[in-house]
SEZAFI-852829 format. One record per residue (C-alpha): residue number from 1; x, y, z. Coordinates in steps of 0.001 Angstrom, whole numbers, m for minus. Example, Ala and Ser with C-alpha at 12.3 -4.5 7.8 and 13.67 -1.06 7.14 Angstrom:
<num 1&east 12300&north m4500&up 7800> .
<num 2&east 13670&north m1060&up 7140> .
END
This chain:
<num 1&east 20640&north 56639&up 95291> .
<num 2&east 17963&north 54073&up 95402> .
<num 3&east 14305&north 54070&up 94978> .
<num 4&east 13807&north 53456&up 99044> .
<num 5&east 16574&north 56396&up 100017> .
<num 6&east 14722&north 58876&up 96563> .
<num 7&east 11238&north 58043&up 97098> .
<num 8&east 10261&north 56207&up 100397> .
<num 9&east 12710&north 57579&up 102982> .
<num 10&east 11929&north 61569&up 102058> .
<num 11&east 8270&north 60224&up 103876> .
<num 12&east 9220&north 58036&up 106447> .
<num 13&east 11669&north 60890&up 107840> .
<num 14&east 8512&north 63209&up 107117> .
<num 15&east 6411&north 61264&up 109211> .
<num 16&east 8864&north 60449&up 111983> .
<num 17&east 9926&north 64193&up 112416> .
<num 18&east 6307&north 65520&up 112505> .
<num 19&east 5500&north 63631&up 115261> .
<num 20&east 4008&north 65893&up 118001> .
<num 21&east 7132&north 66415&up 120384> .
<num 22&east 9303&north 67264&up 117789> .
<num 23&east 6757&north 69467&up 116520> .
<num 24&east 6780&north 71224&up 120437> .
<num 25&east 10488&north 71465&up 119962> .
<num 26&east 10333&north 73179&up 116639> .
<num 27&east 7847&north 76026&up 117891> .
<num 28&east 10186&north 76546&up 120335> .
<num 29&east 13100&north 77883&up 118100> .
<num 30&east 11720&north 78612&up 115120> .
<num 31&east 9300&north 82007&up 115634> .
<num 32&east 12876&north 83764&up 117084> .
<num 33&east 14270&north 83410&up 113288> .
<num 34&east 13986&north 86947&up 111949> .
<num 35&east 15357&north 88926&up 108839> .
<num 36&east 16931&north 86898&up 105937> .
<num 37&east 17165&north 83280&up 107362> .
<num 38&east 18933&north 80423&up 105617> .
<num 39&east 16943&north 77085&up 107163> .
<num 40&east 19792&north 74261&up 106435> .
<num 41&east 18052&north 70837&up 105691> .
<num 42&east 14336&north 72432&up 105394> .
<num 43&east 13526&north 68766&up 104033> .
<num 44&east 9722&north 68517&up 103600> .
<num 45&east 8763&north 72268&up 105152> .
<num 46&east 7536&north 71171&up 108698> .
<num 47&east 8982&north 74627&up 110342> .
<num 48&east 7105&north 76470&up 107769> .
<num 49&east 4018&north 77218&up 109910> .
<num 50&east 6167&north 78299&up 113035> .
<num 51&east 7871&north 81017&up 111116> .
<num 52&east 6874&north 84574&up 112555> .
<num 53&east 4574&north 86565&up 110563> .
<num 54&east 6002&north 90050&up 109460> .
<num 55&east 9752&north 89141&up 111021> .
<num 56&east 10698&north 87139&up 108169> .
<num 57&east 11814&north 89259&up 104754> .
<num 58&east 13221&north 85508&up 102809> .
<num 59&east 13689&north 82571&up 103326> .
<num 60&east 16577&north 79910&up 101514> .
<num 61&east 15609&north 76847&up 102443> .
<num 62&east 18582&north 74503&up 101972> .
<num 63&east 18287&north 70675&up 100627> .
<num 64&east 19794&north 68319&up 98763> .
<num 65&east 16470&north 66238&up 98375> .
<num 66&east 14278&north 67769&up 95522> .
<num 67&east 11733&north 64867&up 96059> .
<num 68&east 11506&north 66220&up 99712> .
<num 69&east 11147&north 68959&up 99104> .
<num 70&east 8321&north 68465&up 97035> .
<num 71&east 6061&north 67416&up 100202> .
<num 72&east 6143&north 71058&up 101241> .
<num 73&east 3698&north 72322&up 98236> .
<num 74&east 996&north 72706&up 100749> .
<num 75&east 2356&north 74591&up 103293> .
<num 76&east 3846&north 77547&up 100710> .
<num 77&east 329&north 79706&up 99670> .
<num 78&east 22&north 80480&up 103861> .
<num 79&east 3070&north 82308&up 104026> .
<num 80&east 3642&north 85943&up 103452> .
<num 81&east 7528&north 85932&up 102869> .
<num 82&east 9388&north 84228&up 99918> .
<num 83&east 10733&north 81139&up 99632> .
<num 84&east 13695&north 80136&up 97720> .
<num 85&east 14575&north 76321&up 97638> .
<num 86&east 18048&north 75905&up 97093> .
<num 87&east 19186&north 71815&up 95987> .
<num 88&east 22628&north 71839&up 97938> .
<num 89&east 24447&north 70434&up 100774> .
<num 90&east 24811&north 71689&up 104078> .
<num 91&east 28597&north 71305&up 103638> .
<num 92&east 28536&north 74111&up 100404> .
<num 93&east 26471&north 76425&up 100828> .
<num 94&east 26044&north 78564&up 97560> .
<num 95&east 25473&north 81825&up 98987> .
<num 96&east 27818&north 84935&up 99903> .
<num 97&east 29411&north 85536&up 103019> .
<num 98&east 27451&north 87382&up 105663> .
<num 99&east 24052&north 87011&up 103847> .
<num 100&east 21890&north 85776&up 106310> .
<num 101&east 20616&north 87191&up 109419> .
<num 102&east 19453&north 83784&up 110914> .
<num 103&east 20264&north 80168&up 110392> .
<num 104&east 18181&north 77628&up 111363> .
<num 105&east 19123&north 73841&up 112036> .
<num 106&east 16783&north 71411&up 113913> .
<num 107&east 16953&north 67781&up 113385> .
<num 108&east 19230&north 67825&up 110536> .
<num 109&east 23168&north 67762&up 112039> .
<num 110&east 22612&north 64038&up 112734> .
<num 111&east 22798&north 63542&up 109108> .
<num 112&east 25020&north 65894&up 107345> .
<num 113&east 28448&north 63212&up 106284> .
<num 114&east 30520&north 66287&up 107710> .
<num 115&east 28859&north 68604&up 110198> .
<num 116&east 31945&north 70746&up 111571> .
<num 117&east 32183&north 71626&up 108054> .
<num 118&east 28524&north 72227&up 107188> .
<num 119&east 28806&north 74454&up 110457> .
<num 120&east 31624&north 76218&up 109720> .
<num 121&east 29461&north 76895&up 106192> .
<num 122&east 26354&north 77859&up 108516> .
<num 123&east 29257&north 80447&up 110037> .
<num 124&east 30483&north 81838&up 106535> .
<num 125&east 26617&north 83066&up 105453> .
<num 126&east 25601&north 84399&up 108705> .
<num 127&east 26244&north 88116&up 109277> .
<num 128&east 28624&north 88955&up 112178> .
<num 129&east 25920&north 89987&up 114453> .
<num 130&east 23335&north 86761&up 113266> .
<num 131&east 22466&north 84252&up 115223> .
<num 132&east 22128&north 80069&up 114430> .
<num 133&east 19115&north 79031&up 115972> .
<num 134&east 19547&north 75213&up 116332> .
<num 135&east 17354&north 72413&up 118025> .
<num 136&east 18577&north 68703&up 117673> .
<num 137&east 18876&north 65226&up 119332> .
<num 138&east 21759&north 63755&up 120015> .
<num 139&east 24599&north 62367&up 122547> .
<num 140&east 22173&north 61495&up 126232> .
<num 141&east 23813&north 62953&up 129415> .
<num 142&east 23312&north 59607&up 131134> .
<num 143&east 25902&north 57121&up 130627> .
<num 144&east 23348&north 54031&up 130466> .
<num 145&east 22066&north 56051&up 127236> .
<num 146&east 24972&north 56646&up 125853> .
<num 147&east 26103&north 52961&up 126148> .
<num 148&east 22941&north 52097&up 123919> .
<num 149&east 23049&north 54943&up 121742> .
<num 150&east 26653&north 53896&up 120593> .
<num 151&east 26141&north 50569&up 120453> .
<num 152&east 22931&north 50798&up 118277> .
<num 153&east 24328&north 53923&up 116018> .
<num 154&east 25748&north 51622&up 113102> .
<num 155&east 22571&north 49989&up 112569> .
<num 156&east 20451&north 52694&up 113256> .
<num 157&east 22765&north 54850&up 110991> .
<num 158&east 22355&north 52806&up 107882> .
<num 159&east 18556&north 52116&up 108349> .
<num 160&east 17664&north 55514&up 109017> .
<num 161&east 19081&north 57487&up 105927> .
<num 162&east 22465&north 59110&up 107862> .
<num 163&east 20941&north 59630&up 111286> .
<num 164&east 23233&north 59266&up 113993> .
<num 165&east 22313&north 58794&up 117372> .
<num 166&east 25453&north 60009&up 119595> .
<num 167&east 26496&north 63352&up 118035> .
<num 168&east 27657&north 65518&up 121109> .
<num 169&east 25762&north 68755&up 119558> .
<num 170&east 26497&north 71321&up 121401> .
<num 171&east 30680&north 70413&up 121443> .
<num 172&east 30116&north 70503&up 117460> .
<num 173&east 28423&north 74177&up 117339> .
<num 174&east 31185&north 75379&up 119451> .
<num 175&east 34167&north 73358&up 117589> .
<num 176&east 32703&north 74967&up 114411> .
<num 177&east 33724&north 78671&up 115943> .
<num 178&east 30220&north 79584&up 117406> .
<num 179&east 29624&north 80854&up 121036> .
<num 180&east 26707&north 79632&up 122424> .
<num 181&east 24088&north 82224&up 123941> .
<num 182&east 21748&north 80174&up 125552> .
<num 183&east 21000&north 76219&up 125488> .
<num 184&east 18331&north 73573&up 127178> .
<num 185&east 18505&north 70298&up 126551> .
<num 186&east 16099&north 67243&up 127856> .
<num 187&east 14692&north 64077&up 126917> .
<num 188&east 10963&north 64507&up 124805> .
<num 189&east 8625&north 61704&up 124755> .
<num 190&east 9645&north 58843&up 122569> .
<num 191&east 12315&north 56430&up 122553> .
<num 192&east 15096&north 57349&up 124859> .
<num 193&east 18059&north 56825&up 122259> .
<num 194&east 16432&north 58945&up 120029> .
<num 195&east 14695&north 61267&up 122247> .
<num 196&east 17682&north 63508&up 124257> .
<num 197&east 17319&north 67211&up 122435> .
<num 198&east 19255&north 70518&up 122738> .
<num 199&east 18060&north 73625&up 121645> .
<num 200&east 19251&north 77300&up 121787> .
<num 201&east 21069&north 80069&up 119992> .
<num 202&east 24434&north 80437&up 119036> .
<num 203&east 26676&north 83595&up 118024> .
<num 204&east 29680&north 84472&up 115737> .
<num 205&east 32986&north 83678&up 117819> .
END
């Protein structure tokens, strides 16, 4: 890894995903985690101040960035649940089956190398009657969109750490063996490629 992808990128994708309407999109998911969650790519801690007081008991927050992680200093003294940082990837998750009562994903499954199996992880740890909370961008419903977003994804893929722009999200949840409970999905403000988001719950097939 180099000193751009160690050092710079953990801030530019800080920046980038704290921009306001992503921000809007994270306060709409995150307050419904309860219980023991598991938040998979918790990168630099910006769903840390939508968590619900008094509904969380712990919290594993799931990276394989250290250096990211290390942005979220600030934002640990306000909460009143622990917080356990765990340096792994999505795709091995080192904790026992059924241990989580929530999982929470948002803007992270456009990066993972291989997201059915990081799912199918996100399935192992969560108890039969949890729920994966996700909220994501990905593949546009318009075709025009779609046309641009593959056509730009190698590029954008290798300048933007991983990201990918045309990951059909909510085919990947369900491939994985979740049922999902409830979804919405439109474009927020920014630049259309980028900008088409689902979010929603999913449940245990």
């Amino acid at each position: 890894m180099n000193i751009y992808e160690t050092y710079l990128l953990p801030r530019v994708v800080n920046f980038t995903c704290g921009l306001k309407p992503m921000m809007k999109q994270r306060e709409k998911v995150v307050p419904l985690a309860e219980g023991r969650v598991l938040e998979i790519g918790v990168g630099s801690g910006l769903n840390l101040p939508f968590y619900t007081p008094g509904k969380v008991k712990h919290l594993w927050g799931l990276d394989p960035s250290r250096e990211t992680w290390a942005l979220a200093h600030d934002k640990l003294g306000k909460l009143d649940f622990d917080v356990e940082f765990i340096k792994a990837s999505a795709e091995d998750i080192p904790l026992d089956r059924g241990s989580a009562d929530t999982v929470l994903i948002t803007y992270t499954l456009c990066t993972i190398p291989d997201v059915i199996s990081a799912l199918r992880e996100a399935r192992r740890v969560l108890k039969s009657d949890g729920t994966l909370l996700f909220c994501e961008h990905g593949l546009a419903t318009d075709e025009s969109v779609q046309r641009w977003q593959n056509r730009l994804n190698p590029i954008w893929t290798r300048l933007g750490g991983g990201c990918n722009l045309n990951r059909p999200i909510p085919e990947l949840i369900q491939q994985a063996g979740f049922n999902i409970r409830s979804i919405d999905a439109m474009y927020i403000p920014g630049w259309k490629p980028a900008s088409f988001n689902y979010w929603g719950a999913a449940i245990h097939h």
